[in-house]
PLY file of the C-alpha trace (Angstrom):
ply
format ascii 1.0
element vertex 326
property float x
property float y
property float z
element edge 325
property int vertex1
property int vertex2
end_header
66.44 112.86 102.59
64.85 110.17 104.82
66.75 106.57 105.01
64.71 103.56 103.50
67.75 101.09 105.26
69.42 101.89 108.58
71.92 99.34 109.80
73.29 99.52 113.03
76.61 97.28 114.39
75.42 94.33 112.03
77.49 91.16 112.46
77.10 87.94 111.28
79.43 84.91 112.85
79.31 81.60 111.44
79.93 78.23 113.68
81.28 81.03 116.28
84.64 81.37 113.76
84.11 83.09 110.65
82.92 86.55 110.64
81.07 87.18 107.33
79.84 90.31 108.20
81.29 92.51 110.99
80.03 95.05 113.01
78.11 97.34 109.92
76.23 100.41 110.60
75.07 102.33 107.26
72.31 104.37 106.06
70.90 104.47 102.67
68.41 107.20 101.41
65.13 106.85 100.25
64.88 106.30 96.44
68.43 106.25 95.52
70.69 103.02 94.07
73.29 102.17 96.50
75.94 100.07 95.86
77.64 97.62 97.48
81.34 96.73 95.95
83.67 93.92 96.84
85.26 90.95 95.41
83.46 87.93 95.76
83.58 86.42 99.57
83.80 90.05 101.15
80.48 89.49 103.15
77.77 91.56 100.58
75.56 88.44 99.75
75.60 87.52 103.54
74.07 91.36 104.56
71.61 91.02 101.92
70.58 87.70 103.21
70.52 89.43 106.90
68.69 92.41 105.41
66.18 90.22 103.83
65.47 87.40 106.48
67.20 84.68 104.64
69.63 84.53 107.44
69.72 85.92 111.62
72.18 87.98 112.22
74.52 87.52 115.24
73.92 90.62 116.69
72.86 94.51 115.78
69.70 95.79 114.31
68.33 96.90 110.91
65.53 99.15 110.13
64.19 98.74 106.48
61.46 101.48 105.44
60.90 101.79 108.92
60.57 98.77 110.00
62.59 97.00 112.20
64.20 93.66 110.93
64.15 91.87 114.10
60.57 92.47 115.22
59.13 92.84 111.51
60.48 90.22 109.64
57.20 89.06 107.64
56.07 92.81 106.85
59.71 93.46 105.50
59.65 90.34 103.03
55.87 91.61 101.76
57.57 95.64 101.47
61.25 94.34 99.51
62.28 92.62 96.31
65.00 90.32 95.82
66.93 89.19 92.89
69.86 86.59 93.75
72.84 85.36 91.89
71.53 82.17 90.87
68.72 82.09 88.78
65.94 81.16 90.65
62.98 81.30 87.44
61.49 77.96 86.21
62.57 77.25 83.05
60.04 74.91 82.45
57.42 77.52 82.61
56.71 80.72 80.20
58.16 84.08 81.55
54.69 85.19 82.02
53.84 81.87 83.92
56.66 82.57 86.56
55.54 86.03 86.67
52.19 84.86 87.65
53.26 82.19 90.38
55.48 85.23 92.09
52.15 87.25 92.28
50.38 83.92 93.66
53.00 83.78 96.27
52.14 87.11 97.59
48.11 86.34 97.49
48.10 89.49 94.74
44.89 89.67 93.64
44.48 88.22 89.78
42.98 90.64 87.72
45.84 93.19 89.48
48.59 90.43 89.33
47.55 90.20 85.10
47.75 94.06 84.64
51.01 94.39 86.39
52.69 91.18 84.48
51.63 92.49 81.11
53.27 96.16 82.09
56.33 94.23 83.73
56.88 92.67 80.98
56.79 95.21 78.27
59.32 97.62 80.50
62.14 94.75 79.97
61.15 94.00 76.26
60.08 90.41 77.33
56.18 90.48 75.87
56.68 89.27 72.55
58.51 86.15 74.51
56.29 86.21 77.18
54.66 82.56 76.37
57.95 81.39 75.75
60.05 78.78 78.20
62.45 80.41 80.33
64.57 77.76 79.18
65.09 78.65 75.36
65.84 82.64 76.84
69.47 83.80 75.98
71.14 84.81 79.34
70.22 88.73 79.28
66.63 87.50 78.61
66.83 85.09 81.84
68.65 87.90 84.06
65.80 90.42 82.91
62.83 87.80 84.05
64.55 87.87 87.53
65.03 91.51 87.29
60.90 92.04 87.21
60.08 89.14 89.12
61.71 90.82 92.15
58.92 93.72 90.74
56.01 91.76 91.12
55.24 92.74 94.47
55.68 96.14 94.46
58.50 96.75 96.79
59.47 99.60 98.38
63.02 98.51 98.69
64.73 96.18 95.97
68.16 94.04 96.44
70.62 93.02 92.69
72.69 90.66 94.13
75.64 90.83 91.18
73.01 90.77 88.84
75.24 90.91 85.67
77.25 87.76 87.14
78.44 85.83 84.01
76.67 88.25 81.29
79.27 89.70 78.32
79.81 93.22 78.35
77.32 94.48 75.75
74.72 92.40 77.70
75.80 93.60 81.39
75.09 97.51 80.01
71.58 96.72 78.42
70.71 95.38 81.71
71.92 98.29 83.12
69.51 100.28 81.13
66.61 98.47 81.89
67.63 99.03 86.08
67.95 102.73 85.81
63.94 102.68 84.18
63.13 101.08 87.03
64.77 103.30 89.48
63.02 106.14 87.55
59.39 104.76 86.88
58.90 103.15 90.50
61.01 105.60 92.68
62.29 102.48 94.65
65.78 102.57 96.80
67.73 99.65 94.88
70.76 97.77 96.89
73.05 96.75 94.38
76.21 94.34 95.03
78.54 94.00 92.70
82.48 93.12 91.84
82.20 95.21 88.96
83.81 98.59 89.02
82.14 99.94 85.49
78.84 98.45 87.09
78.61 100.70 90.73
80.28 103.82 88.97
77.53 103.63 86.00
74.74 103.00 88.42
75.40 103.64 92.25
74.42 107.44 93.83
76.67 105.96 96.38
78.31 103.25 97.24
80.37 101.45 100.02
83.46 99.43 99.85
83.21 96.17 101.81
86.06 94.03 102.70
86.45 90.78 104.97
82.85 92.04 106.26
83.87 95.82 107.23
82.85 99.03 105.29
85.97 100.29 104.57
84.27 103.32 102.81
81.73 105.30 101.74
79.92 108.23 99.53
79.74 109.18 95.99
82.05 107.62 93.26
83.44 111.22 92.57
84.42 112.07 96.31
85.91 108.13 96.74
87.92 109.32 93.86
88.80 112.68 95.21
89.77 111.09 98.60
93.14 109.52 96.53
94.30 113.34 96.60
96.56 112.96 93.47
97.38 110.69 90.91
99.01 107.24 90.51
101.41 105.72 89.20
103.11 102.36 89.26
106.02 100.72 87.84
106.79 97.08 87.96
110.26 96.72 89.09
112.95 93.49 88.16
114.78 92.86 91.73
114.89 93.88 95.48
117.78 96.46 94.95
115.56 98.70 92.66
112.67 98.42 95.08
115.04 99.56 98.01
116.33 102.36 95.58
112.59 103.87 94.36
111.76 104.09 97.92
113.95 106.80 98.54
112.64 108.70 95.90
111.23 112.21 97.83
108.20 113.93 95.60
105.91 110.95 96.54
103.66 111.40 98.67
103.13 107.93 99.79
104.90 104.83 98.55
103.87 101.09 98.61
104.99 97.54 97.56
102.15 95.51 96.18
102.22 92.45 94.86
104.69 90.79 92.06
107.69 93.61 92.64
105.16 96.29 91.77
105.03 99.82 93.14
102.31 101.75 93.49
103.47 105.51 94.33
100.51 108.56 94.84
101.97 112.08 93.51
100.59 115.40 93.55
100.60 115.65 89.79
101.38 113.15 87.64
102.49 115.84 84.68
104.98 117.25 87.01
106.14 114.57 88.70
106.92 112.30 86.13
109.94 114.14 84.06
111.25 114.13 87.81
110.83 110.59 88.34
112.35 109.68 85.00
115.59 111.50 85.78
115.47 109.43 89.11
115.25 106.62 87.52
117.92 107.30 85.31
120.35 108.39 87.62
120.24 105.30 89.62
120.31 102.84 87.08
116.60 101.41 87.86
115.08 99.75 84.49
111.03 99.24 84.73
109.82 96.22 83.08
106.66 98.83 82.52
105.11 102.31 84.23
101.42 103.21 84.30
100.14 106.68 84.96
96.08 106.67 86.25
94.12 109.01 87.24
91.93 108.76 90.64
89.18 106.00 89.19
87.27 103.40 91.19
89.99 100.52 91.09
92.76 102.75 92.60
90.13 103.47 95.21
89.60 99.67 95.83
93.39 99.26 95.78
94.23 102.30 98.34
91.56 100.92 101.05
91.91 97.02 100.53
95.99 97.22 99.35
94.81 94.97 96.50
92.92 95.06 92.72
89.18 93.86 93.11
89.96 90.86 90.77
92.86 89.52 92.72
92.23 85.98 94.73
90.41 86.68 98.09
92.61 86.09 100.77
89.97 85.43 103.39
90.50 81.80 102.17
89.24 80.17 105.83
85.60 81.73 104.96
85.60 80.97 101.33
86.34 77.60 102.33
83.57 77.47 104.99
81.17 79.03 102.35
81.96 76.13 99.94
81.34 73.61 102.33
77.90 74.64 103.20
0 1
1 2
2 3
3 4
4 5
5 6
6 7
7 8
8 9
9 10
10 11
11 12
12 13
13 14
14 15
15 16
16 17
17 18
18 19
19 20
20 21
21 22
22 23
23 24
24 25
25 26
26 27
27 28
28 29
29 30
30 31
31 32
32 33
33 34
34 35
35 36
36 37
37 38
38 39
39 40
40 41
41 42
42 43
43 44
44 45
45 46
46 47
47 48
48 49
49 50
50 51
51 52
52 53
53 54
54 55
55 56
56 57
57 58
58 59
59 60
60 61
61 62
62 63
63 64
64 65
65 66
66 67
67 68
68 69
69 70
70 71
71 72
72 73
73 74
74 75
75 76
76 77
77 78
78 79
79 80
80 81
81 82
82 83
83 84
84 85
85 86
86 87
87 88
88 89
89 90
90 91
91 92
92 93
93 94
94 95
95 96
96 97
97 98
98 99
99 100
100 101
101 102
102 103
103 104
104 105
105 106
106 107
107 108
108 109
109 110
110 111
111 112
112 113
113 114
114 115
115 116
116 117
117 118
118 119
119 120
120 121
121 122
122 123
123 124
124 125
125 126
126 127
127 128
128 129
129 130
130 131
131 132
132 133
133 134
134 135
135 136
136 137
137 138
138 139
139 140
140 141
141 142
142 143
143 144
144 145
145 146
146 147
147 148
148 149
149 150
150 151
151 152
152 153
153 154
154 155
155 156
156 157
157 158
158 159
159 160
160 161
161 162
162 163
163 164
164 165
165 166
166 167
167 168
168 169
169 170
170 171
171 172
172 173
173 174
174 175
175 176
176 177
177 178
178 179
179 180
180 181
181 182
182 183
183 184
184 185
185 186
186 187
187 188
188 189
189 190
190 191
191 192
192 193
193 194
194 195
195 196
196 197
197 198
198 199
199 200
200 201
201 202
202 203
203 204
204 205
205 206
206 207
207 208
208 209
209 210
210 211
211 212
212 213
213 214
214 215
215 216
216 217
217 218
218 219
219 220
220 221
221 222
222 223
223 224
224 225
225 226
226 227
227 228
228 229
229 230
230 231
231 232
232 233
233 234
234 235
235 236
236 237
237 238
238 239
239 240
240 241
241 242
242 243
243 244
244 245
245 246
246 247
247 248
248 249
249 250
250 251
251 252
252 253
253 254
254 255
255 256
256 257
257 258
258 259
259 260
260 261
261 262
262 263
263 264
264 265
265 266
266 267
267 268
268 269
269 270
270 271
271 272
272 273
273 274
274 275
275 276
276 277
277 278
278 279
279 280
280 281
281 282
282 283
283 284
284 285
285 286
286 287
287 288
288 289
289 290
290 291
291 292
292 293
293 294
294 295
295 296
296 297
297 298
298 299
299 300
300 301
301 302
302 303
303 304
304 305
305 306
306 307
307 308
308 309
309 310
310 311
311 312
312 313
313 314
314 315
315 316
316 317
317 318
318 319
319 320
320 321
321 322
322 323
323 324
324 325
């Protein structure tokens, strides 16, 4: 499979202090969604800024469907779609209206830029709204407006940045829906980022973990999964004397304190292990406040390779900080 996206030692520094992206090299296939997971502040809006001109990078290159990012800038906006965080639609205009000044934008010829709006349109279910204001849209309406205006060009390559961000459940999966059909109909490679775990493991043919900037790790959801090489489990413990004791326990294969007196301990097998542990437990008078058995799934990835759940507070406060303040 060819690579529509080849990064190479990417970094971004901001003010010479805060390194929002550091040091990425990745390739992503041709045609495939690729996600990009991490809590919020862990440098994934910052690439896609990089990888779509918004922002220079401090150093390292970037080659997106063969083109090269620092030379071909201009051609690379024409070639890619974007759809931020924010909404970005008028809501003082009809759907079709901001449909229509996106295909102005990009000098697409009209009678082309009306035939493409009216089938945009009737892939996300928007025609029978279509001379409606944005405005008086429900939220899943809004996000699937952004969703095609990224479309209107054509692009060969098209960036999600979280875009489920603030949606309910019910309304994040129809959304969901409506990106696989696009995947399918126009064969575009779609860079998704998301803090979602449900969202990357529906959607993502692979995915990398990002952290503080850094790709921690990457391929399929299944082999991230596999990579945990057993199951976990962890019990949240009352005082330091019990955590001292459950660390000598031997048929773990790897034992860790996290956060709140909780340990998280990776065994071979959770079925045989756990009559063993419970007898442990027992004879050394240790009394869980609770025990959870899980099987390999994407948070215990994010939790082996960052050491902490996706949800938890960011502890790269300096850059959130700086982010805020911009």
């Amino acid at each position: 499979m060819d690579n529509s996206i080849e990064i190479e030692n990417l970094t971004k520094i901001y003010s010479g202090r805060v390194t929002a992206v550091d040091n990425v090299s990745l390739k992503i296939g041709r045609g495939m969604i690729y996600g990009l997971l991490g809590q919020n502040g862990a440098g994934k809006s910052t690439l896609i800024k990089i990888l779509t001109g918004v922002l220079k990078s401090t150093s390292g290159t970037a080659r997106i469907a063969g083109n090269d990012l620092n030379k071909d800038s201009l051609k690379i906006r024409r070639i890619t779609g974007v759809v931020p965080q924010d909404l970005t639609t008028d809501g003082d205009l009809s759907g079709r209206e901001n449909l229509k000044l996106v295909a102005e934008l990009y000098d697409i010829p009209k009678k082309e830029a009306e035939e493409r709006i009216e089938v945009l349109l009737k892939m996300v279910d928007l025609y029978d709204v279509r001379n409606r204001h944005a405005s008086a849209y429900s939220g899943g309406m809004r996000k699937r407006l952004e969703l095609v205006c990224g479309l209107v060009n054509t692009p060969e390559v098209l960036f999600l940045d979280e875009p489920t961000l603030g949606l309910d459940v019910t309304t994040r999966e129809n959304l969901w829906s409506y990106i696989r059909s696009i995947q399918k109909e126009f064969k575009i490679t779609i860079i998704l980022t998301t803090h979602y775990l449900d969202e990357v493991d529906s959607l993502a043919d692979e995915l990398s973990i990002i952290d503080h900037g850094k790709i921690i790790i990457s391929g399929t959801s299944e082999e991230l999964k596999k990579s945990l090489n057993g199951d976990i489990i962890t019990l949240k413990l009352k005082n330091d004397d019990e955590i001292n004791k459950i660390g000598e326990f031997k048929n773990a294969t790897e034992i860790k304190l996290m956060e709140n007196k909780e340990i998280r301990m990776k065994v071979s097998n959770s079925d045989e292990i756990l009559p063993v542990l419970m007898k442990y437990l027992s004879d050394n008078s240790i009394s869980p406040e609770s025990i959870n058995i899980r099987k390999p799934s994407l948070d215990e990835v994010f939790i082996e390779y960052t050491g902490r759940n996706i949800n938890a507070e960011q502890e790269n406060k300096d850059y959130a900080k700086f982010m805020r303040a911009r």
